[in-house]
N, C-alpha and C positions, 0 to 999 in steps of 0.2 A: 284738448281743443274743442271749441264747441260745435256745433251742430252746422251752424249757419259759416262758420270758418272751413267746417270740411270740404261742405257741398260748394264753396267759393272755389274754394280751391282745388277743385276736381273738374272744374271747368277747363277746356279744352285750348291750351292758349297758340296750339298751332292753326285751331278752327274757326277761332271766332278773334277778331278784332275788340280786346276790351277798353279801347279807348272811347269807341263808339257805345259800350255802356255807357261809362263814365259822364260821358258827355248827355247823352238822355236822363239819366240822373243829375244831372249840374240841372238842367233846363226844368225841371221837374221842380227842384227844389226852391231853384231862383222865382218860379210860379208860388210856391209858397212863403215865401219870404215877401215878395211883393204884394200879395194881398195880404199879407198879414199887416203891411205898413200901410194901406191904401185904407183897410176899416180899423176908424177913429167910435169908440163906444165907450161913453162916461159920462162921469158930471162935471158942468161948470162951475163955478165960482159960487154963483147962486143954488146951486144943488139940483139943477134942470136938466135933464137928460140930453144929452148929444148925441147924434150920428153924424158922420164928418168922417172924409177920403184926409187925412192927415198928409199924405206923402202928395198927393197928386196938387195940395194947395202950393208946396215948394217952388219958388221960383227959377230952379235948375231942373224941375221935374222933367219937363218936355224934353229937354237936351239929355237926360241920364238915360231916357227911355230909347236911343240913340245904341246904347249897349246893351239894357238891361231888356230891350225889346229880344227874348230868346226864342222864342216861336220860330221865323225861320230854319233857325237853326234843328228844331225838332224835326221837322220835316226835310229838313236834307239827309239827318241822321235816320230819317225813316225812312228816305228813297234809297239809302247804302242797303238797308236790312232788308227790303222791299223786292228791290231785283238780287239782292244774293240768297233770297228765300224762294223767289221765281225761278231763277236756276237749277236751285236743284234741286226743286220739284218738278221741273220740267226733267230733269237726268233722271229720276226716279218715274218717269212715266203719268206723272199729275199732269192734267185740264187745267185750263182758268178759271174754269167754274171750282174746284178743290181749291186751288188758293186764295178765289175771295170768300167762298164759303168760310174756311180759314180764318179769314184774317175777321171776316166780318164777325163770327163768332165769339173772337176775343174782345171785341169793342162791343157789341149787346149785353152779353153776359154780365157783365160790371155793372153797367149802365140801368140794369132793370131794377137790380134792385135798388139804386140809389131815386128813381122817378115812383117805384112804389112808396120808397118813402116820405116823397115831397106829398103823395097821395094823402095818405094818411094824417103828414104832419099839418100840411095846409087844410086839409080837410074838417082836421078836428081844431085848428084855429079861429076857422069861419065858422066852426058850428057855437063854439063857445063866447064867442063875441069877442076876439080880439081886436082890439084897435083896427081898421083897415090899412088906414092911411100908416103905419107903422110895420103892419102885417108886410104891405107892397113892398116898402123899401127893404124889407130883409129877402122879399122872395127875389124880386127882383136882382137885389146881390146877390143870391146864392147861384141864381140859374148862370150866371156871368157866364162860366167858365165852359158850359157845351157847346161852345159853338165851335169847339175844338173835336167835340165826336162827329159832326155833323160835315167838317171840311175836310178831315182824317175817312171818316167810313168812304167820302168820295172818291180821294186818293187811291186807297185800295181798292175798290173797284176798278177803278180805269189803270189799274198795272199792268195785267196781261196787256192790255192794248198800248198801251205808255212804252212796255216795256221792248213790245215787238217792232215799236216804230224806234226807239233807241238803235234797235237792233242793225234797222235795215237803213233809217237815214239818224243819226245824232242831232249832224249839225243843225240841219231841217226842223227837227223836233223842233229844238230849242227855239229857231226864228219863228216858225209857227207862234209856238206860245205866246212869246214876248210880243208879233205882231197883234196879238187879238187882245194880250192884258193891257198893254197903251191905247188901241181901239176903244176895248170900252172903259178906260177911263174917261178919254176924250169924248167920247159922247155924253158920259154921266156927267164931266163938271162942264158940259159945253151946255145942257139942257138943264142940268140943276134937276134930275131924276136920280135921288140917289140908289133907289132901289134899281139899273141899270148896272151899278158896282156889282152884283149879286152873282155876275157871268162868272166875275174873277173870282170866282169860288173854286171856277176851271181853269181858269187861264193861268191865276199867280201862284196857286196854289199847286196844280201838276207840274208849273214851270220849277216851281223850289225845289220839289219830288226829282225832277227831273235833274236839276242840280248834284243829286244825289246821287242819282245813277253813275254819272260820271264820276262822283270820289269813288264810289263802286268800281268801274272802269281802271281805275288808278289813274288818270287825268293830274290832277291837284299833289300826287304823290309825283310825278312826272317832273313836276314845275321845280327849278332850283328854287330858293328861297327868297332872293330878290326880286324874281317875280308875285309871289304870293303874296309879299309884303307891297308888291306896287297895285298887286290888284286890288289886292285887300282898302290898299287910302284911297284909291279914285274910287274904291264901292261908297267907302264912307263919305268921300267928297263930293259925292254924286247928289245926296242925301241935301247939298246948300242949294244949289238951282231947284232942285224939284221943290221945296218948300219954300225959300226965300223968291222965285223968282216962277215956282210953281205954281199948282191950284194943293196943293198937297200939306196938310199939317205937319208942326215938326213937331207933334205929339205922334209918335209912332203905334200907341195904343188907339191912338182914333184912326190910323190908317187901315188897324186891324179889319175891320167889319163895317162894311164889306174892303175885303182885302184889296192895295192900290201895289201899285210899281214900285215903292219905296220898299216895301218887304224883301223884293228878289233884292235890291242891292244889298240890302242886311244880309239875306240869305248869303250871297257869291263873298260879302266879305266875311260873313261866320264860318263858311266854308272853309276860306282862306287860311283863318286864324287857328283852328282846330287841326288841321294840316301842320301850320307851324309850333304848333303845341306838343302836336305825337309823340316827339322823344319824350321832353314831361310826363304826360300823362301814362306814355308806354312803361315807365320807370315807377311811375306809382303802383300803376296795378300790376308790377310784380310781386306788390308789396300783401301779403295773407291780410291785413285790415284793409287795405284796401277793399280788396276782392270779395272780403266779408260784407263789409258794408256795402258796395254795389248790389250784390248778392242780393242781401236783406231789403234794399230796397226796390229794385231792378225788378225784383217778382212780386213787385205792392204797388209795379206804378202806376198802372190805371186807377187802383183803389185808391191812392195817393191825391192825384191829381183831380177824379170824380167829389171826394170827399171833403178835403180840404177847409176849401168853404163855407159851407154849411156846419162842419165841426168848428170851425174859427168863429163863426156868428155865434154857435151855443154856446160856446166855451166863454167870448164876450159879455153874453146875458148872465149865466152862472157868475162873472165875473161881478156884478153890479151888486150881486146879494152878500157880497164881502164888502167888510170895510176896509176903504184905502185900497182895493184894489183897481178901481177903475179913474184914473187920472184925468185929468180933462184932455181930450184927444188934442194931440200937437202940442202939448207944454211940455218941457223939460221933464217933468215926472212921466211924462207917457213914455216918449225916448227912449228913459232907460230902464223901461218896463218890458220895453218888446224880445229883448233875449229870450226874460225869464219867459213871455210867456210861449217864444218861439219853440222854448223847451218843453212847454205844458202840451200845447198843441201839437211836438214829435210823438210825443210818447201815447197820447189819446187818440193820435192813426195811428201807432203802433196795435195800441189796442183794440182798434176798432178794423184791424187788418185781420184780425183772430174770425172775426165776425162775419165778414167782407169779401174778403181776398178768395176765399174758394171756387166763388163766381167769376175769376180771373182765369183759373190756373185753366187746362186744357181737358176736358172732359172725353166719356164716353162718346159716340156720334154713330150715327150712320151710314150707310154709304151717298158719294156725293147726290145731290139732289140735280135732277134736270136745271140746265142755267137759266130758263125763265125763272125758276123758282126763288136760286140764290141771289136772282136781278131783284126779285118783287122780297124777300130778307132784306138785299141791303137797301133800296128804298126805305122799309118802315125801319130799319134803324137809323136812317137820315134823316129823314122826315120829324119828328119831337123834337129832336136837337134842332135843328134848323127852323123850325117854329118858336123857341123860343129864343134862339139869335137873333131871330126877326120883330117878337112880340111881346118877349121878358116870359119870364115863367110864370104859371099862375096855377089853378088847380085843373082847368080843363086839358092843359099843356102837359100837366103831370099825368092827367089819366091817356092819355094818348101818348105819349110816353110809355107807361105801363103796361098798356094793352100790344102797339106795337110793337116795341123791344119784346116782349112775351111770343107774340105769335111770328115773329123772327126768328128768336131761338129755337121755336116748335118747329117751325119751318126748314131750318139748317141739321137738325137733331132726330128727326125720327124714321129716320132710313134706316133698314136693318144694321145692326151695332156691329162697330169694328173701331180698334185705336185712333184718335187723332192723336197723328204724332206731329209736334209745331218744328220746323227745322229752324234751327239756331240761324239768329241773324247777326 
């Protein structure tokens, strides 16, 4: 048996709900798979170089993204592991200031070294005279995908407090929320200030978090089936008024950023769905492959998800110095290209997780830090992602990146040393 079969399989399956792995790796992967079809990198006909979104030119694109839109769902699978990590760090005697430290930890850590290396890479592209106008569009694509560290680091901050008003009012919570993510929707498309959408950084995104609390609760496990299945279609049905009759695109990726009300419904109906999956999925991962491969990837998902990207762009470029490898983006030869190279690109985060991934795992640390201090951490880890959410990546975005994911970690890490130990979510 191998290595990564044992340690699967020594996971604790009266402790930890491994559907809820399962599920954070679907969502992970589906991320990679979708940008993997979204950059288009070849030559035409004439032998001219293209860049081109191949999948988003589809004319069912906006409607598939209706399903394939899985981000909600991350974050409700993150508010399950979010308050059952609060818990019983709370039973074991932990602060709020210990679990966001915590948590903020394992999202800096990753994240530096991948901003040191936009440092360096952009750095010595602009010195060397690369193309600009060429330079931008790959920086550009590469940054895409942080504005996932930046709405995540926020979440976990505001758990303890999320998690205490759960506690004392639910239903409250929830109307809260939901009242202040339609507020400032309605002000942003009412004034045409999109930068107003920005609130709902708070609003839609605790709210999804908050969703999660409740499968946490066992809520959604409560529900017979008929109900979930009804929730589930008026979620998705809900999705024709706000867009056809709404201010709201039925491109769910444009809903993304800054985040609108169309996500919770995705969110309540991915909820739904993943509920009515459980038996499935329950019955997979009893299964030793299964559990190996969650395993092996489950403890690579940051690197996974950080990385992706920018290993898909290089691996693109590389592609263009072969013959016959790079088909003209969206033709039939591209198509049936993207397996093989879905496969080139598994195995080069594979390998590039040897490299990576240690910046993940849970290190040495100190004792907790005074919570102004873990407040002004998780700021500079917010801060660079959300800069370049806002502003596309560039090189001054990387070095601030760099410096403050760095003195975040320094900040979290230099209290006299004792184990962090991460409780299983």
């Amino acid at each position: 048996m191998s290595a990564a079969t044992s340690a699967a399989s020594a996971i604790d399956l009266s402790k930890r709900d491994l559907t809820l792995d399962i599920a954070r790796v679907f969502c992970v992967v589906l991320v990679v798979v979708i940008h993997l079809l979204m950059l288009g990198v070849g030559f035409d006909d004439s032998g001219a170089l293209l860049v081109t979104r191949p999948l988003e030119e589809q004319p069912w694109f906006a409607y598939a993204t209706w399903a394939g839109q899985i981000m909600p769902l991350f974050f409700v699978v993150g508010g399950f592991a979010s308050l059952t990590a609060r818990r019983s760090l709370n039973r074991r005697g932990g602060g709020a200031s210990q679990y966001v430290r915590n948590r903020v930890l394992r999202l800096a850590q990753p994240a530096f070294p991948l901003f040191v290396f936009y440092v360096v890479v952009i750095g010595a592209a602009r010195l060397i005279g690369v193309d600009p106008q060429l330079l931008d569009v790959v920086i550009v694509g590469a940054g895409l995908p942080l504005w996932f560290l930046a709405a995540y680091t926020l979440c976990q901050a505001f758990v303890p407090t999320m998690a205490g008003w759960h506690a004392r009012a639910p239903r409250a919570t929830l109307v809260v929320l939901l009242a202040g993510a339609i507020a400032v929707d309605t002000l942003r498309y009412t004034t045409g200030v999109t930068e107003i959408g920005l609130a709902n950084l708070l609003f839609v995104w605790l709210l999804i978090q908050q969703i999660g609390f409740w499968y946490a609760d066992g809520w959604f496990s409560a529900r017979p089936k008929w109900q979930l299945v009804t929730i589930a279609l008026l979620a998705y049905a809900s999705l024709l008024p706000l867009t056809v009759i709404g201010p709201y695109s039925d491109d769910m990726l444009t809903n993304l950023n800054p985040p609108t009300l169309p996500l919770v419904a995705l969110a309540l109906a991915q909820a739904c769905v993943l509920r009515l999956l459980r038996p499935v999925l329950a019955a997979l991962m009893n299964t030793h492959a299964a559990r190996a491969a969650v395993f092996v990837v489950g403890t690579r998902l940051m690197t996974i998800y950080l990385w992706h990207l920018p290993l898909i762009i290089a691996l693109s470029g590389l592609a263009l110095l072969v013959p016959g490898a790079s088909p003209s983006p969206g033709s039939e030869a591209w198509w049936l290209t993207r397996p093989v190279f879905f496969v080139v690109v598994a195995i080069a985060l594979f390998g590039l997780s040897f490299l990576v991934a240690r910046w993940e795992a849970p290190r040495e640390v100190g004792a907790t830090p005074p919570g102004p201090v873990v407040g002004v951490a998780a700021f500079l880890t917010f801060l660079p992602a959300f800069c370049v959410m806002q502003w596309f990546l560039d090189l001054p975005f990387a070095i601030l990146g760099a410096l403050s994911l760095g003195a975040a970690i320094l900040l979290l890490g230099r209290w006299p040393a004792r184990r962090l130990v991460e409780v299983p979510a």
